[in-house]
N, C-alpha and C positions, 0 to 999 in steps of 0.2 A: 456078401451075396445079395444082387438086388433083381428084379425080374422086369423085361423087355420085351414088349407088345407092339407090330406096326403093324399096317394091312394099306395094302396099293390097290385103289379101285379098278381095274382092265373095263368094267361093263358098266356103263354110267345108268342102267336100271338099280344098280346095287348102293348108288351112293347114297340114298334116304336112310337104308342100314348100316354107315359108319361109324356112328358112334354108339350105334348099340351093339354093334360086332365087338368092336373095340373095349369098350366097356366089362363083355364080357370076359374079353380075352383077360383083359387085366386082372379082375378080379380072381381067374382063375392062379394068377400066380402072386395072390397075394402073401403066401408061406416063407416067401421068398423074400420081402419085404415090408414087413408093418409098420414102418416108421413115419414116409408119407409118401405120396402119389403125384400123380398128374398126367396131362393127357394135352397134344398139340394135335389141332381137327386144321386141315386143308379147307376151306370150303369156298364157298361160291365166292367170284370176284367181280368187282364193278372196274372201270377202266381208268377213272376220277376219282374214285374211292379208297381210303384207306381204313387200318385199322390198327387202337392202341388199345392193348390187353393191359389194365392197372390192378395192383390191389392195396386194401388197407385192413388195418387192427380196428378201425374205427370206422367202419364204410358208411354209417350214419350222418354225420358230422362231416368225413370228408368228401365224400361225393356229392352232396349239394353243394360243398363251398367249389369245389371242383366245374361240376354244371354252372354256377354261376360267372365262373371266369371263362366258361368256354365260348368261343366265335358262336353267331349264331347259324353256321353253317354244320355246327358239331352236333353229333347226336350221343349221347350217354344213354347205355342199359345195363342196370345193376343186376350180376346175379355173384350173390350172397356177399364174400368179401371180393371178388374181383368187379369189376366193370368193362366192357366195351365198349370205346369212342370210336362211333364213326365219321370220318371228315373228309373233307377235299385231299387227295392227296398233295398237293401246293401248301398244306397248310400240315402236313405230319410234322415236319420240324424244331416249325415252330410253337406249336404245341406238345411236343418233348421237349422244349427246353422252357417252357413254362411252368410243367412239371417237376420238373428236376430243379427248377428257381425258386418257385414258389409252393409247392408242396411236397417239403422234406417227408410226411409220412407216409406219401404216396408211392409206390414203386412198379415200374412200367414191368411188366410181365413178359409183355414181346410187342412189335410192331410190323407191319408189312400191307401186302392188300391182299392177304387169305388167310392168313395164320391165325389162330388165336389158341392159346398155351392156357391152362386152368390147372394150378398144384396147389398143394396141400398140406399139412400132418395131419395125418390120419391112415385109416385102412381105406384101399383101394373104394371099398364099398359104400365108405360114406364119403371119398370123395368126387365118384360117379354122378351120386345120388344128390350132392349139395349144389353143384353145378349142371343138373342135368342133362348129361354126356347123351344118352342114350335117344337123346331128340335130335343131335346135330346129323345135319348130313355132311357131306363131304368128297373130295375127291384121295382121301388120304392121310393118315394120321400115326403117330407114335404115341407108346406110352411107357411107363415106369411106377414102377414101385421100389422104394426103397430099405434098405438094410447100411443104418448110416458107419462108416468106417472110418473117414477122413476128416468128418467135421463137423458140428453141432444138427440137430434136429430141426430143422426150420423150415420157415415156410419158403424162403428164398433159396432155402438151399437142396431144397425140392428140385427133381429133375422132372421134365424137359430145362436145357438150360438155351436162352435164346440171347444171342452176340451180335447179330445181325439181322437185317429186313426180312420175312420168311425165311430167315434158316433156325434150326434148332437141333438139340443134340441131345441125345440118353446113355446111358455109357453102364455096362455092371465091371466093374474090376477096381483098379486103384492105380494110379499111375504115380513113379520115383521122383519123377525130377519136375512136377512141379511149380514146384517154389521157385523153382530157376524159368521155367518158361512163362512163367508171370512175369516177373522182373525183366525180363526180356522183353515181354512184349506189349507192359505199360512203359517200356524206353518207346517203344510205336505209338503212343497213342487210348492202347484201348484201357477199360475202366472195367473193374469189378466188384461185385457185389456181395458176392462170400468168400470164403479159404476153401472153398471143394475144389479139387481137382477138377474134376468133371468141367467145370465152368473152365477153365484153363485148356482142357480137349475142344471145347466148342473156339472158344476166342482165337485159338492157334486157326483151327483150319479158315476163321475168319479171315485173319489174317494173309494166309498162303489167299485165299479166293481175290483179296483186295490185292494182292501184288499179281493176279493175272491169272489163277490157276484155276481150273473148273471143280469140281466137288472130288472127280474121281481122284485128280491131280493132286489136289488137296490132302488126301486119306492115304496117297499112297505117297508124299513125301511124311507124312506122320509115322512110318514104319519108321524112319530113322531118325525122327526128331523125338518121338514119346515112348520111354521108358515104363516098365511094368508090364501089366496082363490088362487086357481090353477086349470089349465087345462095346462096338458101338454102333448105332441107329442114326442115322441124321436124317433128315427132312430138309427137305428146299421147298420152293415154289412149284417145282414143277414133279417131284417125285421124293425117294429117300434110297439113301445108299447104306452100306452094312459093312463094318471091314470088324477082322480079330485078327488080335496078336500072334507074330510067326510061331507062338508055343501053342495059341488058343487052348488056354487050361478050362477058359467060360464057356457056358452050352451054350448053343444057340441052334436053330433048324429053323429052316425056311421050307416053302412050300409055297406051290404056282400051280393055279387054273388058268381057262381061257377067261377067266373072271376075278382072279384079282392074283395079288402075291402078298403071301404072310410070312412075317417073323416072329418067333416065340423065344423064349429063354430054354423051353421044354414044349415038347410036341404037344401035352397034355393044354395048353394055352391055345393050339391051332384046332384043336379036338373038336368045339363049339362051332365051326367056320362049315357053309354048306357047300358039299361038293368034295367037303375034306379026305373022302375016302377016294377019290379018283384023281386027287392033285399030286403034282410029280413033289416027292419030299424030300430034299437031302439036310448035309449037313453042310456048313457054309467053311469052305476051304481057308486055312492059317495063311495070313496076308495078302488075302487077294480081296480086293474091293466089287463089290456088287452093288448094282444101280439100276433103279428102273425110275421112270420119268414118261412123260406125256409129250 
């Protein structure tokens, strides 16, 4: 059982309130998950700019030696054990594979030029509050609490899980097979970080998106490729989409004003949101993929 928070800005007066909206949502379903948290904010983008979400055990020690080896086109901002580099986009690359070369303790969290992903162990409340969520603005963002089933407690194994350039993915359920669509699909190429399934649901739809297919595409050939019960959340660049499984055993409700669209695990999660008492509310239909984007 783990709890699913997003919110899609419609009225860009509202987006200095995203991560304090979000925030709240989360917290509210923390019952759902104590194990650890996180949170992927959308926000403002530069055209030249990109951006690499890092974290460490050691953020002392390694983030200087980190800022020292950075171009000095790069900007480092530490908050608590993650970091923000911002840089030239011409220069993301290769500064991922510097990282990945030369500082094994470092682990990139997500990359893109809006995204940035902040997880944790802990309760939702102090990992709001460590990173301070509730300042970000944004055009949009997911979030997760966890209730660990499939894999160790960790900070990596914290969801939002991020496989690609602004995209990211939250997932509450458990999925079968897998062990088998790993294997499958480091025969492609991709690499991972933990044994969670969850990370195996993100890297797949990465995948279908790299052979051509678009997000919806993507979520709706995973009806016949992922096994188990799912609720999933994704995020892209430009919006986030929602698909559950043809049995959908997992809650989930959505809700839309002419100012934004939310998801919750439980309505009690959208309860905090203004205007909530006049938003159209349903339940989000067994294998049909929903999408909202800008």
């Amino acid at each position: 059982m783990c709890g699913i928070v997003g919110l899609f800005i419609k009225d860009r007066a509202m987006e200095p309130e995203l991560g304090s909206l979000l925030s709240d949502m989360l917290i509210t379903m923390t019952d759902r998950g104590p194990d650890s948290a996180g949170i992927a904010v959308y926000g403002s983008s530069d055209p030249d700019r990109s951006k690499i979400v890092v974290q460490s055990f050691t953020p002392d020690a390694d983030f200087g030696a980190l800022e020292e080896a950075l171009g000095g086109d790069c900007v480092l901002n530490v908050k608590d054990s993650h970091a923000v580099i911002e840089l030239p986009e011409s220069e993301l690359e290769q500064t991922r594979g510097l990282i990945e070369t030369d500082f094994s303790s470092i682990r990139i969290i997500s990359a893109g030029s809006v995204i940035e992903i902040y997880k944790e162990v802990g309760l939702p409340k102090d990992v709001v509050k460590r990173f301070d969520i509730a300042s970000m603005h944004g055009t949009h963002g997911i979030g997760h609490t966890r209730m660990a089933t499939e894999s160790a407690v960790t900070t990596l194994g914290a969801h939002p899980f991020s496989t690609a350039l602004d995209q990211c993915l939250v997932h509450n359920g458990s999925l079968s097979n897998h062990n088998k669509l790993r294997r499958e699909l480091v025969r492609e190429g991709m690499t991972f970080e933990t044994e969670n399934d969850s990370e195996v649901a993100a890297a797949y739809l990465t995948s279908r998106m790299a052979h051509g297919m678009n997000l919806a595409e993507a979520l709706e050939s995973g009806l016949q490729a992922l096994d188990g019960f799912y609720t999933f959340v994704v995020g892209t660049r430009s919006g986030f989409g929602v698909l559950r499984d043809p049995i959908a055993c997992k809650p989930a409700v959505l809700a839309e004003t002419d100012r934004y669209v939310a998801f919750g695990s439980e309505y009690r999660a959208l309860a905090v949101l203004p205007g909530i008492d006049g938003a159209k509310v349903w339940e989000p239909e067994p294998a049909t993929v929903y999408f909202w984007e800008r």
